[in-house]
N, C-alpha and C positions, 0 to 999 in steps of 0.2 A: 325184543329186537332179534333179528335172524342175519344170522352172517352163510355168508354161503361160502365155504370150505373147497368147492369142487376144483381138482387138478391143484391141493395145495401139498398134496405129497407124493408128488412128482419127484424121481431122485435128482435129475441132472435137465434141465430146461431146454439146454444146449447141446444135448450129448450126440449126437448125431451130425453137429456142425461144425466142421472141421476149419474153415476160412469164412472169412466177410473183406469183399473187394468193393472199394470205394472209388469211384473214377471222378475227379475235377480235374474239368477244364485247364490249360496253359493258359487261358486270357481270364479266371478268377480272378475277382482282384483280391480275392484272401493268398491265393497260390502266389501272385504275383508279390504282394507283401511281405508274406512270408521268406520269400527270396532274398529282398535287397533290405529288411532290416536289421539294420546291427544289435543283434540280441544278447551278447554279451554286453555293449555300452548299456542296454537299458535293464536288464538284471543289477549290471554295477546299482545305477543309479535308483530303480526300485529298493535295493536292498540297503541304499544309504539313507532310503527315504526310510523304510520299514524300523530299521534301526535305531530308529530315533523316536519311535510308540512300543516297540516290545523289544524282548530279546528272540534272533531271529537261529542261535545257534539250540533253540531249546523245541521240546516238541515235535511231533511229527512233520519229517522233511516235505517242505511246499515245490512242488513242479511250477517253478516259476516262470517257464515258457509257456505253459499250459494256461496257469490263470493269466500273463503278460497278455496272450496272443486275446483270451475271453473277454478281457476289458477293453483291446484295442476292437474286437470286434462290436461290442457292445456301445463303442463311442461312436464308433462309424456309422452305423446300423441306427442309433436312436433308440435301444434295445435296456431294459429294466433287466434284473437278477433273475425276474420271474418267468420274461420272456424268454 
């Protein structure tokens, strides 16, 4: 089998890149979402749900808006884990 190694020891990938600008739209409906949902009420209530299959004060801390926002996109969109 041949694995090709080229550019795998590279020190820094990025090192020359100082910023990455990301421009969305005001009429996004992710931006627009993002806006008007109450994301504390649904952290509460995510975390009441979680609570009740693991312990959620243990383990490496979860960015709960992060995945929040990933699921909401994922339900909206018709979108799989893998998409």
């Amino acid at each position: 089998m041949t694995i090709i190694m080229n550019g795998i020891h590279r020190k820094n990938l990025f090192s020359s890149m100082k910023s990455v600008g990301v421009y969305v739209p005001e009429e996004s409906k992710y931006r627009v979402l993002c806006e008007c949902l109450p994301w504390v009420e649904l952290a509460e209530v995510a975390n009441r749900h979680r609570s009740k299959r693991l312990d959620i004060h243990r383990g490496a801390p979860l960015n709960l808006r992060l995945h929040l926002g990933a699921y909401i996109v994922q339900t909206m969109d018709g979108l799989t884990d893998r998409k």
